[in-house]
GUVO-528164 format. One record per atom (N, C-alpha, C, CB): residue in one letter; x, y, z. Coordinates in steps of 0.05 Angstrom, whole numbers, plus 5000, padded with zeros to 4 digits. Each point is the difference from the previous one (the first is absolute). Glycine has a CB too. Example, Ala and Ser with C-alpha at 12.3 -4.5 7.8 and 13.67 -1.06 7.14 Angstrom:
a526448865156 a498250245000 a501850245000 a496249775025 s503150444961 s501650245001 s498550225014 s502449874957 
REM end
This chain:
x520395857035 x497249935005 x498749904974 x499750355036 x501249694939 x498849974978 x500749764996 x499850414984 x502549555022 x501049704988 x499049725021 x505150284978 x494049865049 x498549815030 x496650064976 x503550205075 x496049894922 x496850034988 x500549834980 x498350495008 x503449434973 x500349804983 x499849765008 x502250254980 x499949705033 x499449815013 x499549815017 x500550174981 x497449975031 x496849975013 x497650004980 x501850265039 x498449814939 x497949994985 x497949714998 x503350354978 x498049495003 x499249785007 x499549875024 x501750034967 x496950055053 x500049865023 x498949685002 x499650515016 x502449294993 x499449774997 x497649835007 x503950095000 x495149894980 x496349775012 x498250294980 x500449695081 x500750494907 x497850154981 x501350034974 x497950285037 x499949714948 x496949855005 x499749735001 x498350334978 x503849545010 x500149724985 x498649775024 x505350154969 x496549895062 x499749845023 x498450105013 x503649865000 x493950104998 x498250205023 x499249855021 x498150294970 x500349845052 x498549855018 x497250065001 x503949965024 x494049974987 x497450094994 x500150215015 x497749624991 x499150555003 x500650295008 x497450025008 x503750204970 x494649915049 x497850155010 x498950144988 x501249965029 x496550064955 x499250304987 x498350225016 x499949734957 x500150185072 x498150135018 x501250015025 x496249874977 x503450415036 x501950015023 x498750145026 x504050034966 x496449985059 x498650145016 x500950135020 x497749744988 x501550395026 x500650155027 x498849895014 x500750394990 x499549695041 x498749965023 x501250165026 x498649564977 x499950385039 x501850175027 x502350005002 x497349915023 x504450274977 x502950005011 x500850165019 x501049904963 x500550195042 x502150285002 x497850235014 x503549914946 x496750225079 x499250215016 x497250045003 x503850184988 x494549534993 x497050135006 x499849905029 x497349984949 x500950185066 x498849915027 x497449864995 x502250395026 x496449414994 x498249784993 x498350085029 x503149574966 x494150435031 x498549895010 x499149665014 x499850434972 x500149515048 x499349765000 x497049955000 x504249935020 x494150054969 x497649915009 x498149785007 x501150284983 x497149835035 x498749745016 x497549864978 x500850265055 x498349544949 x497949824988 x497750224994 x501249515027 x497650514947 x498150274988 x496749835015 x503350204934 x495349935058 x497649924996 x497750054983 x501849965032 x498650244955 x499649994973 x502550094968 x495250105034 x503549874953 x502450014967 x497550204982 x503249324995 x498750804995 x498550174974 x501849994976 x497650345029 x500549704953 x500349944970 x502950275000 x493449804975 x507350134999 x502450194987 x498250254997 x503349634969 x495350545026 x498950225004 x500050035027 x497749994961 x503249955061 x499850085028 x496749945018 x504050404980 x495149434991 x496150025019 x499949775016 x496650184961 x502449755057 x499549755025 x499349794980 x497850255046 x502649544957 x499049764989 x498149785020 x504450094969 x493349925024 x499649875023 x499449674999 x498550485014 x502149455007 x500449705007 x503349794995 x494350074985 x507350185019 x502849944998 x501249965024 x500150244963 x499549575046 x501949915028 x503649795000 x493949985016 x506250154992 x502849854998 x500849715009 x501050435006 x501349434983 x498449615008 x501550025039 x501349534929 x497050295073 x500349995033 x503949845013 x492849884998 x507550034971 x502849875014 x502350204997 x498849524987 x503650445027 x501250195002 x501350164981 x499849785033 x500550464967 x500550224973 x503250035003 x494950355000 x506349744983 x503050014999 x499850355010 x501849554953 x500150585063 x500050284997 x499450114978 x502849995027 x495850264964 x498350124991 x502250274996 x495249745024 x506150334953 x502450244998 x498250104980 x505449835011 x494650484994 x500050184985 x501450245006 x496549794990 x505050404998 x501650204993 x498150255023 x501849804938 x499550355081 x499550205010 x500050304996 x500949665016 x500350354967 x500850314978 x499049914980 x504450215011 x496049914973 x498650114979 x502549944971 x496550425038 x505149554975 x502949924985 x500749685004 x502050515010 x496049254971 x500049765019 x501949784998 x495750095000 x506350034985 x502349854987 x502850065000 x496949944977 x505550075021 x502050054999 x500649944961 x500749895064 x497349854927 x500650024969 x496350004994 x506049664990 x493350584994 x497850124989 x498649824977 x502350465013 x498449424972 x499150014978 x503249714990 x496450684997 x500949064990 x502849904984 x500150114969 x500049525030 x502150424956 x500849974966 x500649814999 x501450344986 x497049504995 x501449824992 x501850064984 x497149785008 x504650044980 x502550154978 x499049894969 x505049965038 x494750194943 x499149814968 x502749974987 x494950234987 x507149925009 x503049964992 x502250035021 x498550154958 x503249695027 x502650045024 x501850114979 x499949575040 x501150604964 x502850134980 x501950055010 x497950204977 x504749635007 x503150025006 x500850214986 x501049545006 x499850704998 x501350154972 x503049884998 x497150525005 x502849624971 x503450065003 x502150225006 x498849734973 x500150415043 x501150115018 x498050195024 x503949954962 x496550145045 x499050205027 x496750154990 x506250175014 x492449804994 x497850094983 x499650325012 x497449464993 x502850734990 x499850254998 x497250085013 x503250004958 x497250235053 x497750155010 x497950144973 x503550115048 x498549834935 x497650154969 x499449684986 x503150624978 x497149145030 x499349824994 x497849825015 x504150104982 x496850025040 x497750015025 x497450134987 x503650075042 x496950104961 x498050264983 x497649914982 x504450274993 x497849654981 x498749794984 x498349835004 x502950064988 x497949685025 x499349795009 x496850105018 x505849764998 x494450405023 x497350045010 x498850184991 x501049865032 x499950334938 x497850014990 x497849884976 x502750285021 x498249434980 x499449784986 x497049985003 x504649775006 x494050214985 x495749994994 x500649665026 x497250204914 x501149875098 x499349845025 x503049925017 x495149784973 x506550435019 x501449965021 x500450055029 x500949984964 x498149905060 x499250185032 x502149915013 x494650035007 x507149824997 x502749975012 x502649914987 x497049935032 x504750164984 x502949964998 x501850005011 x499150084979 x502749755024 x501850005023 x502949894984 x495849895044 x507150254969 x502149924986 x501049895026 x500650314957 x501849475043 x501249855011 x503349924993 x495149925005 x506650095018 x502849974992 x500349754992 x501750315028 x499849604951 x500749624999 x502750004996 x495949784976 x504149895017 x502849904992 x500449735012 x502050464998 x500749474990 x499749735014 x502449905016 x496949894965 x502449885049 x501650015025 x501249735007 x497150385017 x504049654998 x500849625013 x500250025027 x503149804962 x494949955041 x499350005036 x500249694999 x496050455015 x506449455012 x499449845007 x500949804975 x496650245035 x505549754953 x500449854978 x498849954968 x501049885044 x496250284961 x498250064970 x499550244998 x497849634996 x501450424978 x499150194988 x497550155001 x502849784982 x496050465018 x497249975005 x499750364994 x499449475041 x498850654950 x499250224996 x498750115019 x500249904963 x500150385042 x499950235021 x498350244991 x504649865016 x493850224995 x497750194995 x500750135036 x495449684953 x506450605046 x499550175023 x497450145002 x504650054998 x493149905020 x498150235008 x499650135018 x498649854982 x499650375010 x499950125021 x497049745017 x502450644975 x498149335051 x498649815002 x496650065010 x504949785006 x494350464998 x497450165007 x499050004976 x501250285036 x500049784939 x498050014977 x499349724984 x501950494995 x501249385006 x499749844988 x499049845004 x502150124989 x496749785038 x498649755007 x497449894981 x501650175049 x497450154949 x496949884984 x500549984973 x496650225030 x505749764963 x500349864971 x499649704993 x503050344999 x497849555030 x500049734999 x497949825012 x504350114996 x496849625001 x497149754998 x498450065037 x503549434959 x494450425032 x498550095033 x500649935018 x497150024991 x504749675017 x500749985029 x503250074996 x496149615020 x505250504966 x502750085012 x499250445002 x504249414968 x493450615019 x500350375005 x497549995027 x501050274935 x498449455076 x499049975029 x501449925015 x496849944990 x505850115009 x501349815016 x502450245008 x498749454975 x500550695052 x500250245015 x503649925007 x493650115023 x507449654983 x501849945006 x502850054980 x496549745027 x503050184941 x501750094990 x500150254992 x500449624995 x498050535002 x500250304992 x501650125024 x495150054971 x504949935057 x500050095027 x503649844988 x493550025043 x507749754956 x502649965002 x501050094979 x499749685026 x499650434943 x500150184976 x500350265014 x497149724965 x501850415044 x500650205019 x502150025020 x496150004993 x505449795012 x501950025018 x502549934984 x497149895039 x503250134930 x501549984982 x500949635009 x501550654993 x496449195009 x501149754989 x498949924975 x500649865043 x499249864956 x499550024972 x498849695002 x504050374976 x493549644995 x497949805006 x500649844969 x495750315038 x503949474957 x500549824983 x497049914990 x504749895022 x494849914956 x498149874990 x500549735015 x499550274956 x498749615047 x499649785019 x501449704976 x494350285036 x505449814940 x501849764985 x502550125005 x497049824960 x505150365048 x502450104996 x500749935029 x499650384959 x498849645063 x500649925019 x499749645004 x498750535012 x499949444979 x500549684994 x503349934984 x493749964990 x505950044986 x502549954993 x501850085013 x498749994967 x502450195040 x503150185015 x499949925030 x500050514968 x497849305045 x499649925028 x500250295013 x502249475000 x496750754994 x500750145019 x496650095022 x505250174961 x496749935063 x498249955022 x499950325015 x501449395007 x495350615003 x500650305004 x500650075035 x496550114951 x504850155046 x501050065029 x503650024988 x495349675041 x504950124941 x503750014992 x500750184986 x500649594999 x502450425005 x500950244984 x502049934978 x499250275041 x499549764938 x502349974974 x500550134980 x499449685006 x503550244985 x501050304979 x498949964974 x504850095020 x494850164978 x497750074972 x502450154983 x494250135025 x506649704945 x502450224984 x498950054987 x503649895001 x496950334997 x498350184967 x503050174992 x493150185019 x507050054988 x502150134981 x502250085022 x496450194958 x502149805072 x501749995026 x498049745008 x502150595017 x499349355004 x499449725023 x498650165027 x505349644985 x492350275020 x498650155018 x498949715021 x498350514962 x502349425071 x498949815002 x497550165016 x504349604996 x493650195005 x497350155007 x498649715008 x499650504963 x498349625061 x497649735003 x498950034980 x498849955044 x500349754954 x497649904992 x497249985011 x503449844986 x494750315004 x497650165024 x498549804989 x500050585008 x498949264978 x498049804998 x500249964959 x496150175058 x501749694933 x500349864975 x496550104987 x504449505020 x494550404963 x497550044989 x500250074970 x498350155045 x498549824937 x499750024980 x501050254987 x496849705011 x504950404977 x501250274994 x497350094971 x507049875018 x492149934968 x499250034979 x500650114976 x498349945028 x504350004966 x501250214982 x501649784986 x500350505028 x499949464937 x501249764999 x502850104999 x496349704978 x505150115038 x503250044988 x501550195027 x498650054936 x499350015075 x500750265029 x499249835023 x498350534978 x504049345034 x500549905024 x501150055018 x499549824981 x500650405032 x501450205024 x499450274999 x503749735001 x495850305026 x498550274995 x501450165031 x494449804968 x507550405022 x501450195036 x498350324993 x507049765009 x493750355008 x499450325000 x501650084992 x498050075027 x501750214962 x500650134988 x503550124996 x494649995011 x504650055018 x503350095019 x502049794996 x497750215042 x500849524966 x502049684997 x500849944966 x496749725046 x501550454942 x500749974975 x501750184976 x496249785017 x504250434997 x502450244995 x502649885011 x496750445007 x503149345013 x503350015010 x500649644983 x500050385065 x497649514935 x501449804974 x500450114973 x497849645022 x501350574973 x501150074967 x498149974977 x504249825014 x493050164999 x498049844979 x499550284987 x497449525026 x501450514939 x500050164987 x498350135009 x501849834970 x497650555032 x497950075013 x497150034973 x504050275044 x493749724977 x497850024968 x501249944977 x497650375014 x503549304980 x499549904979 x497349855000 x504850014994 x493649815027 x498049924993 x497150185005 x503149605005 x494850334982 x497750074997 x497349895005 x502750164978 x495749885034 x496849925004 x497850124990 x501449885034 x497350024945 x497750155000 x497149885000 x503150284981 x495449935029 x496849825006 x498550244985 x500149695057 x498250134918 x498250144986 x497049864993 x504350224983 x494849855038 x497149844998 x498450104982 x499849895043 x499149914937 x497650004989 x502250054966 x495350235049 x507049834945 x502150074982 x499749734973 x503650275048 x496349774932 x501149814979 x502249945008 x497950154965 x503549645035 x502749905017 x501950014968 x497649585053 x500950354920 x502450114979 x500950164994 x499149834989 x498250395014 x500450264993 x501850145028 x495050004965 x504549985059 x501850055018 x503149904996 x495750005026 x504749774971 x502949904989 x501250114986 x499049715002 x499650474967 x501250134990 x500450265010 x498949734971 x499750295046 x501050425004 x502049885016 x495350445005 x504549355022 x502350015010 x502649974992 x497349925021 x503549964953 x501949954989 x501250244987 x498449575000 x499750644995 x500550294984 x501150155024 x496050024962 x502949965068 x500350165019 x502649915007 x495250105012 x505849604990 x501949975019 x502649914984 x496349885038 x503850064936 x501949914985 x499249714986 x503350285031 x497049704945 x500349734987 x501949795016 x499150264954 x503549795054 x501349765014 x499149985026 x503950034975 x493450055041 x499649955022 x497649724998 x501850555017 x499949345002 x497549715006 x498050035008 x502449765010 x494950184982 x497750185004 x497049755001 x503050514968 x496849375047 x498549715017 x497450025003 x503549925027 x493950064957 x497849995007 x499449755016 x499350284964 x500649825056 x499649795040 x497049864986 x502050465060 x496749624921 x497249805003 x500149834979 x497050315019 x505149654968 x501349844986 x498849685017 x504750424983 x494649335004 x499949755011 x501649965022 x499049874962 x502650115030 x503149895014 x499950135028 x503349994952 x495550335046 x500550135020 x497849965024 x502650294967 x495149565028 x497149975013 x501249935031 x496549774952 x500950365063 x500949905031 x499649715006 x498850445016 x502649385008 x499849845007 x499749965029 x501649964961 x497049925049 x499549975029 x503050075009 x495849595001 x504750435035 x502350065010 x501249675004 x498450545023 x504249474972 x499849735002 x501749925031 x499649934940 x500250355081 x501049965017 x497849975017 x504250184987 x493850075012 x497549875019 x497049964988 x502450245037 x498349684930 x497949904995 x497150254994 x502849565029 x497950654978 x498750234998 x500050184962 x501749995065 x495450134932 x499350114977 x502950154995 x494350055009 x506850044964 x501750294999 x498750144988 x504049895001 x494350094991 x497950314991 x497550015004 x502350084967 x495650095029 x498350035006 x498449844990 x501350335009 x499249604960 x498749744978 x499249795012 x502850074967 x499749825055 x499849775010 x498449935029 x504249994972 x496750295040 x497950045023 x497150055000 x503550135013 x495849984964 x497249994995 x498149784992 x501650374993 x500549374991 x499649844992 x499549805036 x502750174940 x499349845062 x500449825042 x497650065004 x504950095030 x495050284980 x497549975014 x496749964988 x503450285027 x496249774941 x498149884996 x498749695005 x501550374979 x500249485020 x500749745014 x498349855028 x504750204982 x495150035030 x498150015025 x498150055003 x502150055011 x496050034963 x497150024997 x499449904980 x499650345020 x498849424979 x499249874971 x498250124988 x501049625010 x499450534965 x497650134982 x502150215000 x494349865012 x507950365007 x501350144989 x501950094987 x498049955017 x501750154960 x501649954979 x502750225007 x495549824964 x507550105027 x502050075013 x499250344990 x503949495001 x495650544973 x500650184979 x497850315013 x501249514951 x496250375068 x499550195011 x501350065019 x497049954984 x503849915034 x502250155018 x502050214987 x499849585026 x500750244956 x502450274981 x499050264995 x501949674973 x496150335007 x497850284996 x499350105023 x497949854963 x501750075064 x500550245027 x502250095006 x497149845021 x504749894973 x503550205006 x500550214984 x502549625010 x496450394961 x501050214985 x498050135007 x502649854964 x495450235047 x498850184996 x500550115025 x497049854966 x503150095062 x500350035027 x503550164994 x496149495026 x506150364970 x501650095004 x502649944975 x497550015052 x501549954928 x501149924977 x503349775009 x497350574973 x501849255034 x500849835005 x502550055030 x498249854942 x500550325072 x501950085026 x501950214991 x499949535021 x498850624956 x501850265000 x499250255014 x501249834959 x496450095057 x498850295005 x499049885021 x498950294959 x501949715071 x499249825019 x498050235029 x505549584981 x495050585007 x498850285015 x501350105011 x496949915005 x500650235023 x497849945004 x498250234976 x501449775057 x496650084934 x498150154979 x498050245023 x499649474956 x499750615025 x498450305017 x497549875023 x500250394945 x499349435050 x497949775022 x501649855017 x496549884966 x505750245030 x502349805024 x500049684990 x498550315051 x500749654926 x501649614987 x503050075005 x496649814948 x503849795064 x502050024988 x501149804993 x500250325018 x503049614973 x501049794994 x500050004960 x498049765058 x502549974945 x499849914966 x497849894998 x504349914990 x493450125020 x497449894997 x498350185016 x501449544993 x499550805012 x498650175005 x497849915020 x501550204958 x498949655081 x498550015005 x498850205020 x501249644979 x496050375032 x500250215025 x501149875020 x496350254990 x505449885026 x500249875032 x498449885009 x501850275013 x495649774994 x497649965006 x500349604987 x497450684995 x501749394979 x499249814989 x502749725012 x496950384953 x505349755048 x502849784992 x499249925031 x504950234960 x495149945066 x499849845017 x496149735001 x504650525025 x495149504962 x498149734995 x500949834985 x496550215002 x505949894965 x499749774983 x503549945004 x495050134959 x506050055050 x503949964993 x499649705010 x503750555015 x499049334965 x501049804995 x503149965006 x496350014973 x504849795048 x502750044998 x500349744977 x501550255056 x499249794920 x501649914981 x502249894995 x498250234997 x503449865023 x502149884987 x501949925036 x499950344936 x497849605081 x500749835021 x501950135023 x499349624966 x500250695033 x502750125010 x498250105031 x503550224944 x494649665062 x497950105028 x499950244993 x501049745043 x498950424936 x498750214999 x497450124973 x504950045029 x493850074975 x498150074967 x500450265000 x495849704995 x506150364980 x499150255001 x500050144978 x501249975038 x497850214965 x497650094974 x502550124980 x494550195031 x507849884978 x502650194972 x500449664995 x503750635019 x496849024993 x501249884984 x498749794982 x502950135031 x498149974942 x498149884972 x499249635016 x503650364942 x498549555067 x500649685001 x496349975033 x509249944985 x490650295018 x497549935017 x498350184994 x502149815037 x498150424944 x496850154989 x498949894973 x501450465020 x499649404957 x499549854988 x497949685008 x504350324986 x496749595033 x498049885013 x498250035015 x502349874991 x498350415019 x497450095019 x498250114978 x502550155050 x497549934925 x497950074982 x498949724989 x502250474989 x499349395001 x498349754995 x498649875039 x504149844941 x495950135072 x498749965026 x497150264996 x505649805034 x495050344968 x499050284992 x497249934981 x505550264998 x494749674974 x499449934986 x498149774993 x503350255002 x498449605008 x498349665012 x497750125012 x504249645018 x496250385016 x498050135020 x497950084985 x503250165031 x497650084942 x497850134998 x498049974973 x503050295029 x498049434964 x498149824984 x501949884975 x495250325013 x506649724981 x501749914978 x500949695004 x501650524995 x498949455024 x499149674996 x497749855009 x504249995002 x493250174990 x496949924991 x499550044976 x498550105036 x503349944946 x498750094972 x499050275004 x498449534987 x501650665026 x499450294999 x502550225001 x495749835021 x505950134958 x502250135000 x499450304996 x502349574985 x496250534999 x499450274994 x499250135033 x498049894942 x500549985065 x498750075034 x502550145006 x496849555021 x505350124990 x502850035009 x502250224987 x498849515009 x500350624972 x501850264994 x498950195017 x501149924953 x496850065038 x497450285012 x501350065028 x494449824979 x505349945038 x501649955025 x501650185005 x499949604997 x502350424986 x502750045001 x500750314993 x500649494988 x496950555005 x500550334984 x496650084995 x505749904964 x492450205045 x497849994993 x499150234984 x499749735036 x501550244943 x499750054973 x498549834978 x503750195015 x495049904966 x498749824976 x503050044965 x492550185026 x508550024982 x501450074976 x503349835016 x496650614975 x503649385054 x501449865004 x500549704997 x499450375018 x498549534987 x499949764984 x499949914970 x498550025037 x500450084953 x500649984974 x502750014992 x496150154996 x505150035018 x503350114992 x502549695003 x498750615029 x499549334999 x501949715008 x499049784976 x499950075062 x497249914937 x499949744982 x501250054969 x495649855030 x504550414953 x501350134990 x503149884994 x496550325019 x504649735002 x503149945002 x500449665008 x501150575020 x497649354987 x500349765013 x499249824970 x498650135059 x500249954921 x498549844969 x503550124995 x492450064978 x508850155015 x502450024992 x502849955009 x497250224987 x501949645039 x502549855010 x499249804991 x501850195039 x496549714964 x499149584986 x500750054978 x495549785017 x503550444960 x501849904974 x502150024993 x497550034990 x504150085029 x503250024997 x501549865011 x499450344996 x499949495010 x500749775024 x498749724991 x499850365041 x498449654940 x498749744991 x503049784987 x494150324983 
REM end
């Protein structure tokens, strides 16, 4: 095993060959929640749960109207984005674990089997997960995209949409995957993996009988963290020869999907849906995501029953939900249609009249609440200028 952990170390395409990477990731409905369908509202209330009045819904036809029936409205809770990716060099210890999350802003972590493999005539690197947790590590329409997690679950195995390009491979087929034994397995579908250099992704189980090293790789998400000063503890925690990737690195910035053209993080979706109200600026949308649900990590439901990544009331979503991302449905857990139902939201309630402060009030009828958004929204513009 020591001498398979060698080499695997170097896994090919890190760091040198990368691909772009997502720095923002999401959840949405999956897995055992039960749904409500609901009929056309007739009135909407503000995010404090109070009536709003003169909120009618538009007369042309509405896409179904989903919201979560329990109280449990998700199958994935909360995304992480990932700020480093770490290869060690070898198996990462449970007292290294230890370490690592007790790092100053460190709130997640996740380890992962790798190694590398040959499918299909090329080469290509392998990240086994477990596929329930790991989804919300990654970019927004592949950790929305209910289909490959569900064939990840059935121990097939999902590719990056450039690896499936190159290698022609097609999903539904079955081909042999060599790692340290020869395992043949479907191919459950393709998408943005966001990870540079990590182009294949099986479960966990599928990934014990190819041989891939166990917990050699690493994830971690530390919001709000000095990213140097974090680099260095991680390198104290996990070893000097481990490869150790700050994801917000240039190189690593998100890029549209280039399969359907869709945001991969929240950056970009806030940016889209500001787009649709002239006068609103992307950066306040952002300052409600962090403050509502810190960018879809905390999706509820809050003690007023919000919910989603834009914390709204039921109430309110059946007036403003938005289906987004064209799927005949709005619904309030998916970022790709509550992101735009807050800018719609917003618009409506004077933000594209030049009364943007109003249009928070709207949204939260608070005075210290607003301030908080315009607040954060002056410190996303200068970090972003």
């Amino acid at each position: 095993m020591r001498r398979f952990a060698r080499r695997h170390l170097a896994l090919r395409g890190l760091p040198a060959a990368v691909a772009a990477i997502a720095v923002a990731a999401t959840g949405t409905v999956a897995g055992g929640a039960a749904y409500v369908v609901t009929s056309q509202p007739k009135t909407g209330q503000s995010e404090t749960g109070r009536a709003t009045p003169g909120r009618t819904p538009a007369a042309a036809a509405r896409p179904t109207t989903v919201v979560p029936a329990s109280e449990q409205p998700s199958a994935l809770k909360h995304v992480v984005p990932p700020d480093f990716l770490i290869i060690s060099g070898q198996p990462v210890s449970k007292r290294q674990l230890a370490k690592v999350s007790k790092l100053a802003h460190v709130r997640d972590v996740i380890t992962v089997d790798a190694g590398a493999i040959r499918l299909q005539g090329g080469q290509a690197n392998m990240f086994a997960v477990d596929p329930a947790r790991f989804r919300a590590w990654t970019p927004l329409d592949t950790a929305t995209d209910d289909a490959l997690w569900t064939a990840l679950g059935r121990d097939q195995f999902v590719v990056s949409d450039d690896v499936q390009r190159q290698l022609g491979l097609r999903s539904g087929m079955q081909y042999a995957i060599q790692g340290r034994t020869q395992l043949m397995a479907t191919m459950g579908g393709a998408g943005s993996l966001g990870l540079p250099g990590i182009n294949v992704l099986v479960g966990r189980t599928a990934g014990r009988r190819i041989g891939l090293v166990p917990d050699i790789g690493l994830l971690v998400n530390a919001p709000g963290a000095d990213l140097d000063t974090l680099q260095s503890g991680l390198r104290r925690a996990v070893g000097a020869q481990s490869q150790i990737i700050n994801l917000h690195e240039k190189q690593y910035q998100p890029k549209a999907s280039k399969k359907s053209g869709r945001p991969t993080s929240y950056l970009q979706l806030y940016q889209q849906a500001a787009g649709t109200c002239p006068g609103l600026s992307w950066t306040v949308l952002a300052a409600i995501g962090q403050i509502e649900s810190d960018h879809g990590r905390n999706v509820g439901p809050s003690s007023a029953g919000a919910l989603g990544p834009m914390q709204f009331m039921p109430a309110t979503w059946r007036s403003y939900g938005v289906d987004g991302d064209g799927d005949g449905k709005a619904d309030i857990m998916d970022p790709f249609d509550a992101v735009p139902a807050a800018a719609k939201y917003l618009c409506a309630s004077g933000a594209g009249r030049g009364s943007l402060s109003k249009a928070i009030w709207a949204y939260n009828h608070s005075q210290a609440y607003v301030n908080a958004v315009l607040s954060l929204a002056h410190s996303y513009a200068r970090r972003f200028s």
